[in-house]
N, CA, C and O atoms as a printed pandas DataFrame, in Angstrom:
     atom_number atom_name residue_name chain_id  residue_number  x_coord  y_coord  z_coord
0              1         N          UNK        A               1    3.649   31.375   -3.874
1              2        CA          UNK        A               1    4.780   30.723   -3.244
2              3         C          UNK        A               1    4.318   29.426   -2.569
3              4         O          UNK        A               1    3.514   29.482   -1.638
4              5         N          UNK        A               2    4.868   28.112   -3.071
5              6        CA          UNK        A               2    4.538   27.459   -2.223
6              7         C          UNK        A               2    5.414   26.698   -0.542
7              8         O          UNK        A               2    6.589   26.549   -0.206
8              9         N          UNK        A               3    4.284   26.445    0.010
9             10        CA          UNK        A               3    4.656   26.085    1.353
10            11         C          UNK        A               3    5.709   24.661    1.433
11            12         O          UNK        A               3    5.451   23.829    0.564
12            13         N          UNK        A               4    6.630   24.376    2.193
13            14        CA          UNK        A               4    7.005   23.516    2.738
14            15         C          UNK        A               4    6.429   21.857    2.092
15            16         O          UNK        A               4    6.939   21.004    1.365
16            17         N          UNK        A               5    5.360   21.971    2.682
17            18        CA          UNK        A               5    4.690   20.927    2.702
18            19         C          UNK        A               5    4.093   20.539    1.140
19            20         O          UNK        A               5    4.086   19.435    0.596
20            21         N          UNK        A               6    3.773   21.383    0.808
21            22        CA          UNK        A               6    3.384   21.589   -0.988
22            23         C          UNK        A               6    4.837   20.983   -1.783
23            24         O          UNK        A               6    4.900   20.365   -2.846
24            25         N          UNK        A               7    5.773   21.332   -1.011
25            26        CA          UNK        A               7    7.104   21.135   -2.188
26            27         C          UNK        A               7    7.612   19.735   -1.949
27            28         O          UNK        A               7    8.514   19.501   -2.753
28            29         N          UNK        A               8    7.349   18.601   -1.058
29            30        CA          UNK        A               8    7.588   17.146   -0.237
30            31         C          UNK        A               8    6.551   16.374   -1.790
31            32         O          UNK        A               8    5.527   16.708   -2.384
32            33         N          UNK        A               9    7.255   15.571   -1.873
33            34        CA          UNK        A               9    6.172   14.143   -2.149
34            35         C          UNK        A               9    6.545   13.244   -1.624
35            36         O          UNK        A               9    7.690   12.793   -1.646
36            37         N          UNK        A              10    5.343   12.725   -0.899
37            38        CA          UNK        A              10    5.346   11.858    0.075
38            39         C          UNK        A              10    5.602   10.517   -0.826
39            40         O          UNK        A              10    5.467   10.645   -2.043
40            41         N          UNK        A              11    5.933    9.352   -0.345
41            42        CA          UNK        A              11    5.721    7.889   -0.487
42            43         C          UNK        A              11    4.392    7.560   -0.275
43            44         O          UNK        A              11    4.304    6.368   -0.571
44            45         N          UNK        A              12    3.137    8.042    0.135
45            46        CA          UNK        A              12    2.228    7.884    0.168
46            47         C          UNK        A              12    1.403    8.862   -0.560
47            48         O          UNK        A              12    0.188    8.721   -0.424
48            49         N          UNK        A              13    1.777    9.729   -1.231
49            50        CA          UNK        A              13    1.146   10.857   -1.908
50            51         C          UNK        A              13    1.531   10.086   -3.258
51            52         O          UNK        A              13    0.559    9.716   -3.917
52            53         N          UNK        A              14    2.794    9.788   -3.769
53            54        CA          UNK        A              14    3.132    9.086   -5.407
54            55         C          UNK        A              14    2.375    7.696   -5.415
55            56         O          UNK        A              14    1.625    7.374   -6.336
56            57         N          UNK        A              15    2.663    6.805   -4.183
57            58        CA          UNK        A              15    1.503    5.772   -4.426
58            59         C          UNK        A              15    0.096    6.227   -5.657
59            60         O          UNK        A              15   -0.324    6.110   -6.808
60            61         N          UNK        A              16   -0.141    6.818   -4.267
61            62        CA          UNK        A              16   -2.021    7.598   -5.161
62            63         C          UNK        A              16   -1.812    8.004   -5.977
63            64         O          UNK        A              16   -2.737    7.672   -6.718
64            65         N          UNK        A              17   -1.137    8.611   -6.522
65            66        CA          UNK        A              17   -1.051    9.200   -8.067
66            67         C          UNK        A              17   -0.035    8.153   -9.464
67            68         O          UNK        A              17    0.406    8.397  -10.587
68            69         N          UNK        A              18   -0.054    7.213   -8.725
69            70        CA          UNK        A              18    0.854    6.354   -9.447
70            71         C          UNK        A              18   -0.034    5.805  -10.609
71            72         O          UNK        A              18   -1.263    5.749  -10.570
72            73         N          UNK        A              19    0.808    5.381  -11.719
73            74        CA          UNK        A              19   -0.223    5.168  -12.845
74            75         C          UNK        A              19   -0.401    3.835  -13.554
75            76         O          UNK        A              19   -0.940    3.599  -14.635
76            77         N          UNK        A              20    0.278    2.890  -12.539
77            78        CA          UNK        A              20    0.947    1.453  -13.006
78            79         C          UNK        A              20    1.113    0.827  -11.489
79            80         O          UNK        A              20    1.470    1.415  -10.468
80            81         N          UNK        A              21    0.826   -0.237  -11.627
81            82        CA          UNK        A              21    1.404   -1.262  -10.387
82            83         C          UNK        A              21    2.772   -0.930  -10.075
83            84         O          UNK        A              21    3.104   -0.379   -9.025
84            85         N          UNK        A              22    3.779   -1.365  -11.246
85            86        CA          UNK        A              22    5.227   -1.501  -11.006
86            87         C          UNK        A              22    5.430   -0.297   -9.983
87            88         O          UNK        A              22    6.047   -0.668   -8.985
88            89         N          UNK        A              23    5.148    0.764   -9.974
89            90        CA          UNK        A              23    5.982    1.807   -8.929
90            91         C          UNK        A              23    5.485    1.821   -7.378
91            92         O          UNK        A              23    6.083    2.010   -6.319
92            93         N          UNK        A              24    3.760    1.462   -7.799
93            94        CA          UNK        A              24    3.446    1.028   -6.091
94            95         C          UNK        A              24    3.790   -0.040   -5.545
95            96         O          UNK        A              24    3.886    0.025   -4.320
96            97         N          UNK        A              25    4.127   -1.505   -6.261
97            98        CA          UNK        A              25    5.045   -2.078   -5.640
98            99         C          UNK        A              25    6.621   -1.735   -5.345
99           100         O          UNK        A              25    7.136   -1.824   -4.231
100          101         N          UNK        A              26    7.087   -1.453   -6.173
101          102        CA          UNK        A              26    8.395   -0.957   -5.615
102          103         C          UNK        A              26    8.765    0.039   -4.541
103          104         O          UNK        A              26    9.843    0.094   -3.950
104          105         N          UNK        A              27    7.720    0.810   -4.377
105          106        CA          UNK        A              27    7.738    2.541   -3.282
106          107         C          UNK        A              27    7.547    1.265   -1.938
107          108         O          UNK        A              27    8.480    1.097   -1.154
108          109         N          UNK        A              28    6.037    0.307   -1.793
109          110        CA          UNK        A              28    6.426   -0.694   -0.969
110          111         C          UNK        A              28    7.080   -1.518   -0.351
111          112         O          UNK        A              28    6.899   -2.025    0.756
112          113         N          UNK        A              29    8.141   -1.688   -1.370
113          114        CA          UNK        A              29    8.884   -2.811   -0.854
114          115         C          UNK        A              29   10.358   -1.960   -0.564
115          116         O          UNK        A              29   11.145   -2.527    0.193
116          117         N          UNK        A              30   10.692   -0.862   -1.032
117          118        CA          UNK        A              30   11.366    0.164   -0.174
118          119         C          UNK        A              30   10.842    0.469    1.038
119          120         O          UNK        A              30   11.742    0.245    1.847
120          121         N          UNK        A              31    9.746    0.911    1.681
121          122        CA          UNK        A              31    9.779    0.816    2.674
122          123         C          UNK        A              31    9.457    0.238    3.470
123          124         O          UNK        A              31    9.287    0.799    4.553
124          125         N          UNK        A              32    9.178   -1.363    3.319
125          126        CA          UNK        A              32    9.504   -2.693    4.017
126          127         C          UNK        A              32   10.946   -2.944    4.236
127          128         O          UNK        A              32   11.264   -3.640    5.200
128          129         N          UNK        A              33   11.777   -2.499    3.523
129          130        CA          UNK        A              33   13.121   -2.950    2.972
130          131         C          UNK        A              33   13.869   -2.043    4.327
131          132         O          UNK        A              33   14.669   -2.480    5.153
132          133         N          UNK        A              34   13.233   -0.496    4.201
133          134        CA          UNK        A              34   13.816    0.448    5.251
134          135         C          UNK        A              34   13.311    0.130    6.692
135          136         O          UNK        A              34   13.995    0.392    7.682
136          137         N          UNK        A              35   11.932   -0.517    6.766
137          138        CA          UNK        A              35   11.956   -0.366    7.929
138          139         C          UNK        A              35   12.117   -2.036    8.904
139          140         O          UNK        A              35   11.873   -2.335   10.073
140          141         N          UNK        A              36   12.547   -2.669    7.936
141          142        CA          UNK        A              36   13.097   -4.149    8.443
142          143         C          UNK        A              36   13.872   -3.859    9.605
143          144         O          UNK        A              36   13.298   -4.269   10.614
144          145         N          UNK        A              37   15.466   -3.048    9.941
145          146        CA          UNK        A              37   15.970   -3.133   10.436
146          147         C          UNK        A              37   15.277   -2.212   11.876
147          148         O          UNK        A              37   16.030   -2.331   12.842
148          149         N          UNK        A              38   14.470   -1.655   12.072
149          150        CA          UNK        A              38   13.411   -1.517   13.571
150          151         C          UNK        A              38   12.960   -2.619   13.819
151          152         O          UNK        A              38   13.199   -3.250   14.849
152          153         N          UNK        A              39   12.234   -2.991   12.882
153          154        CA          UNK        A              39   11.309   -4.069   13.441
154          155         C          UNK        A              39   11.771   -5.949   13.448
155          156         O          UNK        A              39   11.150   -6.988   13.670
156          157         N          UNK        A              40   12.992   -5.641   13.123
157          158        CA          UNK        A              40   13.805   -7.245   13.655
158          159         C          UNK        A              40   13.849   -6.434   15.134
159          160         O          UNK        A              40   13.183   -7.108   15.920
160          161         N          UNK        A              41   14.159   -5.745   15.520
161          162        CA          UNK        A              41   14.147   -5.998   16.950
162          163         C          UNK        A              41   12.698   -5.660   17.889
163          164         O          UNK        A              41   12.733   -5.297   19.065
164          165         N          UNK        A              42   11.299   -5.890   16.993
165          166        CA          UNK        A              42    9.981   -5.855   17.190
166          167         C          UNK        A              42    9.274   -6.785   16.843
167          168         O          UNK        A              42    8.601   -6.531   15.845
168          169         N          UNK        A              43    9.078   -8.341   17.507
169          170        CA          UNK        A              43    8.300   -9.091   17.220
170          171         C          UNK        A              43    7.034   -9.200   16.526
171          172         O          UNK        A              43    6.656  -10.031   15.701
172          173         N          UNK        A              44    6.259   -7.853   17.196
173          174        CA          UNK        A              44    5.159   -7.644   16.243
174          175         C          UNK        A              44    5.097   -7.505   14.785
175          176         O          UNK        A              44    4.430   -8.000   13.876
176          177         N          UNK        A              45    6.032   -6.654   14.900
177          178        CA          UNK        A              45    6.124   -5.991   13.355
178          179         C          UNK        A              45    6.710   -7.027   12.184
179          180         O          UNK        A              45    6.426   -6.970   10.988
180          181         N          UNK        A              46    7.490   -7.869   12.748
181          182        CA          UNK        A              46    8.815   -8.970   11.965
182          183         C          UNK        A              46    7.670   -9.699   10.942
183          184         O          UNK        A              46    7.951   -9.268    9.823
184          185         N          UNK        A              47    6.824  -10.362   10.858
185          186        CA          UNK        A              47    5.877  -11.465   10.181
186          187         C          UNK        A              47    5.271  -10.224    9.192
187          188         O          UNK        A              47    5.038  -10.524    8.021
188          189         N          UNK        A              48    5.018   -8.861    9.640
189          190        CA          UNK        A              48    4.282   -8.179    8.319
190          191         C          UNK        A              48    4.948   -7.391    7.731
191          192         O          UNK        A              48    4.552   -6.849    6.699
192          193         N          UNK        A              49    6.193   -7.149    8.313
193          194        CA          UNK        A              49    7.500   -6.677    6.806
194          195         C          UNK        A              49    8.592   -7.182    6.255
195          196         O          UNK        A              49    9.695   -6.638    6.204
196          197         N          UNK        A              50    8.216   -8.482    5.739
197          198        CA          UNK        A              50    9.343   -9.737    5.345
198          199         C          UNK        A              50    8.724   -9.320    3.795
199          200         O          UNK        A              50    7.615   -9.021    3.352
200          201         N          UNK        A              51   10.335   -9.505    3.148
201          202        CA          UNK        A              51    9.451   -9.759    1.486
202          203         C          UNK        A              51    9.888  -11.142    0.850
203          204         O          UNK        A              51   10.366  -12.000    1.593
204          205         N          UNK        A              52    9.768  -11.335   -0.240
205          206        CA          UNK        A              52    8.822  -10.167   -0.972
206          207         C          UNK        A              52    7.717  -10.230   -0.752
207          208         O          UNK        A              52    7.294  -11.261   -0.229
208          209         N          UNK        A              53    6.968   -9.331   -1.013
209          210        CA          UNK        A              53    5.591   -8.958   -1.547
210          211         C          UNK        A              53    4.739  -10.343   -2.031
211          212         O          UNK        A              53    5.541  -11.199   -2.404
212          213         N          UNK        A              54    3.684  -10.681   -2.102
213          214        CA          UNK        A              54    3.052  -11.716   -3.004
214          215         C          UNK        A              54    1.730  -11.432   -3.034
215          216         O          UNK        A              54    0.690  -11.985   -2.676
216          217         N          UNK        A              55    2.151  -10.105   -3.721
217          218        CA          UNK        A              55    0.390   -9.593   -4.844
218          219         C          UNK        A              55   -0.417   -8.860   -3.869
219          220         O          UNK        A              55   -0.051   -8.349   -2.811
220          221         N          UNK        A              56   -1.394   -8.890   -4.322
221          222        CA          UNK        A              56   -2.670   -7.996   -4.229
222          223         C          UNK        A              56   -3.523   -8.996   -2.367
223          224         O          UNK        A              56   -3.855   -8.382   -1.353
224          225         N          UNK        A              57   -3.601  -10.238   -2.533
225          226        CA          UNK        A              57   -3.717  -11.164   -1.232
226          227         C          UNK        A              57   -2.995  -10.951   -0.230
227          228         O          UNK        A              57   -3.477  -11.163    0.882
228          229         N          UNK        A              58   -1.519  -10.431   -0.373
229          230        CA          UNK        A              58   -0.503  -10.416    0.778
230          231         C          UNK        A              58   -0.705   -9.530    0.662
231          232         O          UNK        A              58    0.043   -9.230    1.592
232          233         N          UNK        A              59   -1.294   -8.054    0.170
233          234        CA          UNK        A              59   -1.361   -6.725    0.798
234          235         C          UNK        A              59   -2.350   -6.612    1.707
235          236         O          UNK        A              59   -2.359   -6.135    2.841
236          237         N          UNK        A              60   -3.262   -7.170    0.982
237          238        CA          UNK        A              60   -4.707   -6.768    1.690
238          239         C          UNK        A              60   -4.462   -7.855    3.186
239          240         O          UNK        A              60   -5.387   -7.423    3.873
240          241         N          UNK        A              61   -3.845   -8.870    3.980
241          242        CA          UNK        A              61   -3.395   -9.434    4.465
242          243         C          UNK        A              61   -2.340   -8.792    5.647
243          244         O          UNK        A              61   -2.244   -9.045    6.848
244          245         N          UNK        A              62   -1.675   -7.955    4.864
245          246        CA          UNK        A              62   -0.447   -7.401    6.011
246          247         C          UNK        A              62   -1.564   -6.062    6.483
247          248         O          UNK        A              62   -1.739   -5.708    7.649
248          249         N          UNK        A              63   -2.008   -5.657    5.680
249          250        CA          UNK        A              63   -3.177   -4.309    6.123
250          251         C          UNK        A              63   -4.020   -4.691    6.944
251          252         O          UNK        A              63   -4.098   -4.056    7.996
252          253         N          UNK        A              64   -5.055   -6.029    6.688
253          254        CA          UNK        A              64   -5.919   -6.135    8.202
254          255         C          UNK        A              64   -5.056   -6.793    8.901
255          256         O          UNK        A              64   -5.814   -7.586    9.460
256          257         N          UNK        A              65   -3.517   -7.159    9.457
257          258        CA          UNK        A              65   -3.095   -6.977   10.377
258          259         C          UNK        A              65   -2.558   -6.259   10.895
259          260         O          UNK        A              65   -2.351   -6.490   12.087
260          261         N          UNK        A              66   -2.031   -4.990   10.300
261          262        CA          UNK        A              66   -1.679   -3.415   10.909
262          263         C          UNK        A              66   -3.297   -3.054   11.172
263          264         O          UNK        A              66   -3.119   -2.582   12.295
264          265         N          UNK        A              67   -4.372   -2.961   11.018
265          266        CA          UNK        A              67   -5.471   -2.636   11.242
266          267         C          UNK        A              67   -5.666   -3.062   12.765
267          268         O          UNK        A              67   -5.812   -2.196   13.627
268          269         N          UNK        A              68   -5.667   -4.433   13.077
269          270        CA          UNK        A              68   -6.063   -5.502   14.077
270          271         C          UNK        A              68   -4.766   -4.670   14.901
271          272         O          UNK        A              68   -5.113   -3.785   15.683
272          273         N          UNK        A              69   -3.644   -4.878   14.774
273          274        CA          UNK        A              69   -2.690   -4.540   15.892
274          275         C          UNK        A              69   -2.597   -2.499   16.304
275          276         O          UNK        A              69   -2.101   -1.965   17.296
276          277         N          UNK        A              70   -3.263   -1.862   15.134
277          278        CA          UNK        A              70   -3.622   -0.554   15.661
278          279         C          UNK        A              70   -4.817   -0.597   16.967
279          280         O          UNK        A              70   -5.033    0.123   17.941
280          281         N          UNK        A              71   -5.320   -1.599   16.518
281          282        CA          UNK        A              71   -6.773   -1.477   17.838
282          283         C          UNK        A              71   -5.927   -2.444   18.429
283          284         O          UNK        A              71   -6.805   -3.306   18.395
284          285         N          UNK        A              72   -4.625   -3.254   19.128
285          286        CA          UNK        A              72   -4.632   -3.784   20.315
286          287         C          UNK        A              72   -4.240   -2.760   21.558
287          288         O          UNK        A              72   -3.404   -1.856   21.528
288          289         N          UNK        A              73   -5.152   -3.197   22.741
289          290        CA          UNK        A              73   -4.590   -1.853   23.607
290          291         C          UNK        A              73   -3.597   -2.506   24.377
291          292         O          UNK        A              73   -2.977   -1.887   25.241
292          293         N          UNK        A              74   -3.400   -3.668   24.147
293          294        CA          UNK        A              74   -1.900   -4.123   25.055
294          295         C          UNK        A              74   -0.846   -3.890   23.860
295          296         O          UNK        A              74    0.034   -4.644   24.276
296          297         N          UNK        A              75   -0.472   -3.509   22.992
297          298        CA          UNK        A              75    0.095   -3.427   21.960
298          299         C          UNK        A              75    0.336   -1.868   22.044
299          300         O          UNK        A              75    1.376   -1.583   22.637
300          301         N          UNK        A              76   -0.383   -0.825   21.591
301          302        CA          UNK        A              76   -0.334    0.428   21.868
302          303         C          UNK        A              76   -0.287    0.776   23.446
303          304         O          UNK        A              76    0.080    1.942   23.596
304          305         N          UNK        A              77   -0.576    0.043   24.803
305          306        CA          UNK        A              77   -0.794    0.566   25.473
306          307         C          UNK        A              77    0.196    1.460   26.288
307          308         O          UNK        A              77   -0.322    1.945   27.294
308          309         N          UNK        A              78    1.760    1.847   26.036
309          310        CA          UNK        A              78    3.199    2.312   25.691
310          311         C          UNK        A              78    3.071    3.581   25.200
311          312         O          UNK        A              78    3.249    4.662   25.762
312          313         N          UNK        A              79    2.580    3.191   23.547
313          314        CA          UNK        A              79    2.388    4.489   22.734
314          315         C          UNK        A              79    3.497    3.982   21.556
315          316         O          UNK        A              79    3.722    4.481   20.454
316          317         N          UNK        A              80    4.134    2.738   22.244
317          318        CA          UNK        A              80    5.656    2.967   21.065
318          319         C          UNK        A              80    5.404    2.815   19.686
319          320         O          UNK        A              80    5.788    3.622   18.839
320          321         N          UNK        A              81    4.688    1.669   19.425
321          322        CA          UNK        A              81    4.336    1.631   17.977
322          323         C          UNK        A              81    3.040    2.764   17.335
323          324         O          UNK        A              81    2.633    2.588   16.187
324          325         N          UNK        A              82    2.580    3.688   18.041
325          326        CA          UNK        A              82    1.451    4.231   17.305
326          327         C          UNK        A              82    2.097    4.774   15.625
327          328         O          UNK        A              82    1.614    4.526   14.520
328          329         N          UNK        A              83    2.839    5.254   15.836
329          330        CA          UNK        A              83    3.501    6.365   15.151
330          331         C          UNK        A              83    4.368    5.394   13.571
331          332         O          UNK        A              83    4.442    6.056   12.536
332          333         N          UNK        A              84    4.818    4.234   13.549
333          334        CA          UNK        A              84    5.169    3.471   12.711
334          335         C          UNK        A              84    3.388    2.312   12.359
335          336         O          UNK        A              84    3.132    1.846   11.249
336          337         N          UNK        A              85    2.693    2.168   13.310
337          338        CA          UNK        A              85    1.639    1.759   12.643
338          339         C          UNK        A              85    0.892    2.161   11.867
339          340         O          UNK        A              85    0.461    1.422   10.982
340          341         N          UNK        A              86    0.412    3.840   12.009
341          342        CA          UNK        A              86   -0.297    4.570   11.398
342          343         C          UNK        A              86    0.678    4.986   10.172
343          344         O          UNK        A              86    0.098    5.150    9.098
344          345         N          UNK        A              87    1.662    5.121   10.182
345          346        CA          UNK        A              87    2.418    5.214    8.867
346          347         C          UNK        A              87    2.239    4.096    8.221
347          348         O          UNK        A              87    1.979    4.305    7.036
348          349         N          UNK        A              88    2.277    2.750    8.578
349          350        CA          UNK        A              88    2.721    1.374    7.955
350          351         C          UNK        A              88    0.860    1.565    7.193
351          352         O          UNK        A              88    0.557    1.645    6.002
352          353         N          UNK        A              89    0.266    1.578    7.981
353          354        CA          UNK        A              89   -0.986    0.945    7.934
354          355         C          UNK        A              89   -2.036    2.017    6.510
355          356         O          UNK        A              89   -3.024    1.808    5.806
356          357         N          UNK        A              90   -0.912    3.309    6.759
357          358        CA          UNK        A              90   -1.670    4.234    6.005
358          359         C          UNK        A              90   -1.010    3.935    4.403
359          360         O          UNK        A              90   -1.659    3.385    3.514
360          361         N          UNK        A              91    0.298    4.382    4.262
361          362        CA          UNK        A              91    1.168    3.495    3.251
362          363         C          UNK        A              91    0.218    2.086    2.929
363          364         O          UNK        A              91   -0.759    2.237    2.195
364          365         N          UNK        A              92    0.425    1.144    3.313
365          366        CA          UNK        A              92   -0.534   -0.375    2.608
366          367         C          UNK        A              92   -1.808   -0.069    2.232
367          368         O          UNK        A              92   -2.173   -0.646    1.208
368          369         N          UNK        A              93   -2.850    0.895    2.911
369          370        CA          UNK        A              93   -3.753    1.240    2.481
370          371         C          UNK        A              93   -3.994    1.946    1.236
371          372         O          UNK        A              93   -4.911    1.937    0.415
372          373         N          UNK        A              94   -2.933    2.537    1.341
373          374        CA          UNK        A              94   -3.200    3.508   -0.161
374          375         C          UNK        A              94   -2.569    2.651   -1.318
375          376         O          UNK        A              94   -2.988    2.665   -2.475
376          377         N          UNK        A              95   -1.624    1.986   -0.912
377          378        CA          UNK        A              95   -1.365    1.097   -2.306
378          379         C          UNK        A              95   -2.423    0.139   -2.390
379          380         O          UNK        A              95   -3.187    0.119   -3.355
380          381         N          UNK        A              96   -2.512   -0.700   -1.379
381          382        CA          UNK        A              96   -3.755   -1.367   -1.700
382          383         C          UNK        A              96   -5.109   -0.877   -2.351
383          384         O          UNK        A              96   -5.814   -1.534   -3.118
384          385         N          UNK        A              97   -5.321    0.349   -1.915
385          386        CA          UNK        A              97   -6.487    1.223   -2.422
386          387         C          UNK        A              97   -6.368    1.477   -4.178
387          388         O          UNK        A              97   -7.273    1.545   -5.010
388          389         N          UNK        A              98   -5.179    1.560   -4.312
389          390        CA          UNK        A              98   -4.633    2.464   -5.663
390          391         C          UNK        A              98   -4.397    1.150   -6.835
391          392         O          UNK        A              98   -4.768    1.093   -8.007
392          393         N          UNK        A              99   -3.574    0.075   -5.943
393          394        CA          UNK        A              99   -3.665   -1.299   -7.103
394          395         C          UNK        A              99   -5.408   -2.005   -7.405
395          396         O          UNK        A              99   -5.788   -2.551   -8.441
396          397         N          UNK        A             100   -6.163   -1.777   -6.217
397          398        CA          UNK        A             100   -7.929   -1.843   -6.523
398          399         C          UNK        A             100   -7.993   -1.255   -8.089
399          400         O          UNK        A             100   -8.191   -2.011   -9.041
400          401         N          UNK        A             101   -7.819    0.064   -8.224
401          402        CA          UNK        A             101   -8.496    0.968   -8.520
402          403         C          UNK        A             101   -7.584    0.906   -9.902
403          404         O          UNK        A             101   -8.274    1.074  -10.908
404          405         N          UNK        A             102   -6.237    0.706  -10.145
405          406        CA          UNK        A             102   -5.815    0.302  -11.406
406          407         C          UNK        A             102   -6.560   -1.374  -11.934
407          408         O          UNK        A             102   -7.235   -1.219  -12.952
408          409         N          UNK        A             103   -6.550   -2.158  -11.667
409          410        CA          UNK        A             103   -6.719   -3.336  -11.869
410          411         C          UNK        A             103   -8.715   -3.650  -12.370
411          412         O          UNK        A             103   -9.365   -4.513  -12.960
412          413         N          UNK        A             104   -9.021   -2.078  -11.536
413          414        CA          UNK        A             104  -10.329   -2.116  -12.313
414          415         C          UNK        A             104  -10.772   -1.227  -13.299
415          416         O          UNK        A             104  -11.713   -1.284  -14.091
416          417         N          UNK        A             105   -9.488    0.000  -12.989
417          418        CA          UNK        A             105   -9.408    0.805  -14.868
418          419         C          UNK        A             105   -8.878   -0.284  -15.833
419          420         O          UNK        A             105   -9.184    0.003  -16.990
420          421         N          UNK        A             106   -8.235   -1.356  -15.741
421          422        CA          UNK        A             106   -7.616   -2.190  -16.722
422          423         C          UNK        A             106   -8.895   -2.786  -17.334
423          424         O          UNK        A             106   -9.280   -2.707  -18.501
424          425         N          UNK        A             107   -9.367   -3.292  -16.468
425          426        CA          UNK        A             107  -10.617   -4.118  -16.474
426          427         C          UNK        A             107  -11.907   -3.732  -17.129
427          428         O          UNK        A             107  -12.665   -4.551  -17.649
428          429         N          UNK        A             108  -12.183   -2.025  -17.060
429          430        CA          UNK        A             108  -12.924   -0.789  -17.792
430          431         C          UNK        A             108  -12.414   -1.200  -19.329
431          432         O          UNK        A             108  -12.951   -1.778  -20.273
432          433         N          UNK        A             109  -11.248   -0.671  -19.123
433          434        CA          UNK        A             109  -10.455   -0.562  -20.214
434          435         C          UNK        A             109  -10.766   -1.895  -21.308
435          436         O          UNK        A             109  -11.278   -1.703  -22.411
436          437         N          UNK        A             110  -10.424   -3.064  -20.877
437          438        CA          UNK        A             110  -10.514   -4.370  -21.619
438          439         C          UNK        A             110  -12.105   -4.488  -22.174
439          440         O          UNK        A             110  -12.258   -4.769  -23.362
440          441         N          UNK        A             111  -13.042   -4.321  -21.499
441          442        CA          UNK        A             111  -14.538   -4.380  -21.559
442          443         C          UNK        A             111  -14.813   -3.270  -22.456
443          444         O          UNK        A             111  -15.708   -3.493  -23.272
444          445         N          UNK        A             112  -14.018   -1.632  -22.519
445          446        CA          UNK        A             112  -14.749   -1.033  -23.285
446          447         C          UNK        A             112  -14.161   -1.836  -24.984
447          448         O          UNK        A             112  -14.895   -2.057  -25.947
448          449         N          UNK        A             113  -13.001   -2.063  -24.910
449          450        CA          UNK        A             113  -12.592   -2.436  -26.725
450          451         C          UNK        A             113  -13.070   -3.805  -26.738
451          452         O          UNK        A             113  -13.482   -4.228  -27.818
452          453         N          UNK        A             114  -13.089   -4.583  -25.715
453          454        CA          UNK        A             114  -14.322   -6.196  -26.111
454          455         C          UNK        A             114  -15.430   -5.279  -26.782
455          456         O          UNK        A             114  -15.775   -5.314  -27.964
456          457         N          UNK        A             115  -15.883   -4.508  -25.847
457          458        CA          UNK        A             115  -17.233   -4.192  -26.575
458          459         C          UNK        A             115  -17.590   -3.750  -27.920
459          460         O          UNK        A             115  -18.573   -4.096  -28.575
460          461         N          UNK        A             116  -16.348   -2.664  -28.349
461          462        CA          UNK        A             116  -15.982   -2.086  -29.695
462          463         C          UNK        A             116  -15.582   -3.153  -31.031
463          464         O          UNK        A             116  -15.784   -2.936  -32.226
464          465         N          UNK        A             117  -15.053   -4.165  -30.500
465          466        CA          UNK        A             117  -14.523   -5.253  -31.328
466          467         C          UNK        A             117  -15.914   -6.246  -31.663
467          468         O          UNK        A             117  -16.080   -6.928  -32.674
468          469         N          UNK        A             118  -16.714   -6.125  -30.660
469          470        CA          UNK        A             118  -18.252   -6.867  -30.896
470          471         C          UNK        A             118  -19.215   -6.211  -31.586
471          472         O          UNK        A             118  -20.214   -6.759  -32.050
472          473         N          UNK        A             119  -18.962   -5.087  -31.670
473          474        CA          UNK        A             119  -19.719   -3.965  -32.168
474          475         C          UNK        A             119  -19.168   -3.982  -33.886
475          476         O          UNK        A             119  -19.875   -3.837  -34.884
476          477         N          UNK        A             120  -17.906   -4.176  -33.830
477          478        CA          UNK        A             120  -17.491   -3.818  -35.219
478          479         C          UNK        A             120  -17.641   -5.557  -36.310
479          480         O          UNK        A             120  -17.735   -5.638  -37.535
480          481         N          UNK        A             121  -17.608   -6.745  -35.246
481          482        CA          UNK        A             121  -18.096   -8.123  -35.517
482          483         C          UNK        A             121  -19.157   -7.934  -35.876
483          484         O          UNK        A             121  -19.177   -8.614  -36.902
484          485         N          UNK        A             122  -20.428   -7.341  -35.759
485          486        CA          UNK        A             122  -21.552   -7.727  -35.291
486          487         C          UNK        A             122  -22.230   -7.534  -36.179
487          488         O          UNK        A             122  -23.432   -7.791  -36.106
């Protein structure tokens, strides 16, 4: 039987298992899209959930600044944002982690049939 928690897929659980860019950008920009309307009335937050998106540079970009503003202690020092940072920050991480990690199976991928196509030239 499974539990509760077993039967959820997270937005951050399909990221990681995603098998293509297209869906980890889109699961992203849904929840930039959802959580716009908190953070217009949160200065902090307003500059790192505007879209669109622009690639693989603007992720890794909005992530070391949820990184930088998780360690400010005048920023956390409330508590209010812990709880949407560590979500925000964990979310960008894993897509960011997961578009890495496709973009260098592509890259596997291209190098192993260069190699096969040189092999069969050769």
């Amino acid at each position: 039987m499974k539990t509760d928690k077993e039967e959820f897929m997270t937005i951050k659980r399909v990221i990681l298992e995603a098998n293509a860019a297209e869906p980890i950008c889109f699961l992203l920009t849904a929840y930039i899209e959802a959580t716009r309307f908190y953070v217009r009335q949160n200065d902090g937050f307003e500059r790192l959930m505007h879209l669109p998106l622009g690639g693989m540079d603007d992720i890794r970009a909005r992530l070391d600044e949820l990184k930088r503003l998780t360690c400010d202690p005048l920023l956390n020092e409330n508590g209010i944002y812990n709880d949407m940072l560590d979500e925000a920050t964990g979310l960008f991480s894993a897509a960011f982690n997961r578009l890495q990690f496709l973009a260098w199976e592509k890259q596997r991928q291209l190098a192993k049939i260069d190699a096969m196509l040189c092999q069969a030239c050769g």
